[in-house]
C-alpha positions as CSV (number, residue, x, y, z in Angstrom):
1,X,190.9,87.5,-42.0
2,X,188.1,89.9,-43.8
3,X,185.9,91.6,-42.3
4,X,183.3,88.6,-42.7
5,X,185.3,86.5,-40.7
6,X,185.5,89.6,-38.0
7,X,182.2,89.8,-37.7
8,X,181.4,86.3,-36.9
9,X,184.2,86.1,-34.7
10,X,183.2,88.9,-32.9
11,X,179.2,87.8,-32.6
12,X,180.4,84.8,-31.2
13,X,182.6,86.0,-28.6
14,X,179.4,88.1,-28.0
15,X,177.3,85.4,-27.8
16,X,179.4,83.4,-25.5
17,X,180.1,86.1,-23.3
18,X,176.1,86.5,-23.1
19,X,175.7,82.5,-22.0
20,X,178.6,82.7,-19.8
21,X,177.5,86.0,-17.9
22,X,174.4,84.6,-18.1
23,X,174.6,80.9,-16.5
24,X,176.9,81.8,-13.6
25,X,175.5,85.7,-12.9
26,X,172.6,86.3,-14.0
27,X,173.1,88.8,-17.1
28,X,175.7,89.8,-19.3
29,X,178.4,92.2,-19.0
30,X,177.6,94.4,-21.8
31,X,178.2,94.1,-25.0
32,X,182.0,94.9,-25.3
33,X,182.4,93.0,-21.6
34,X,180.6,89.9,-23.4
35,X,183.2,89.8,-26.4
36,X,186.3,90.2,-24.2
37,X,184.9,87.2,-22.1
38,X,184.2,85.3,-25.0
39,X,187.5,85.6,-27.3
40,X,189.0,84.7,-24.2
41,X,187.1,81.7,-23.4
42,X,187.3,80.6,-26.8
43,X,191.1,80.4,-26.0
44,X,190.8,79.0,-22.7
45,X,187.7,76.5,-24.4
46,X,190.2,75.8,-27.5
47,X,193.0,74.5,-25.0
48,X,190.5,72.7,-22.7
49,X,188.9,70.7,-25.5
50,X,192.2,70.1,-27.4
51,X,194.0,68.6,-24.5
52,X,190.9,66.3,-23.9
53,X,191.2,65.7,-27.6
54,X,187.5,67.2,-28.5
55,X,187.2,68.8,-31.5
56,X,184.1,70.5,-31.9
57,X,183.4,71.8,-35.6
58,X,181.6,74.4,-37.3
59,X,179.2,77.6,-35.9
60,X,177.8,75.4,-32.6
61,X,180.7,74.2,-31.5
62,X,182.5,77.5,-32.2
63,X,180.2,78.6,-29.6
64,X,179.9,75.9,-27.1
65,X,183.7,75.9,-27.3
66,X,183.9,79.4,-26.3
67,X,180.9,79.5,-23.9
68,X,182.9,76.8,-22.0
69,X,186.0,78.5,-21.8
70,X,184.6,81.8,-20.8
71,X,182.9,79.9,-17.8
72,X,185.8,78.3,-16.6
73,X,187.5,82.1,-17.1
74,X,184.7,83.4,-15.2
75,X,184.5,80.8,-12.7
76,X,188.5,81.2,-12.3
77,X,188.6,84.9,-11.2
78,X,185.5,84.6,-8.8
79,X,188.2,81.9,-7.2
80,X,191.1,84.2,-7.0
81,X,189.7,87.4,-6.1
82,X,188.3,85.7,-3.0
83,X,192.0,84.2,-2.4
């Protein structure tokens, strides 16, 4: 990986993290909160979509991918801490 393909993969954790902060709170979690949330999600989005058998392809889907996952992260802690 060079430092092109960092970048990106960081701005679109970033981004993701943004959207999924975002749609289920209100705001983002700042910017090194946002990344964290989305690489994660982008794992939890790659398994998701891969077990439904959706592969989604290039710099959108990259992002919806991760956005979805990051959700679902999100959305998955809220659950247990109130366990």
């Amino acid at each position: 990986m060079n430092i092109t393909e960092l970048l990106i993969f960081l701005a679109i954790g970033a981004i993701a993290g943004w959207l999924a902060g975002t749609l289920l709170k209100g705001g983002g979690f700042g910017l090194v909160g946002n990344i964290i949330v989305g690489i994660i999600g982008a794992v939890v989005g790659g398994v998701v979509f891969g077990t439904l058998g959706i592969q989604a392809g290039g710099l959108l889907g990259s992002i919806i991918t991760a956005t979805v996952g990051a959700i679902i992260l999100i959305f998955a802690i809220r659950v247990i801490k109130k366990a």
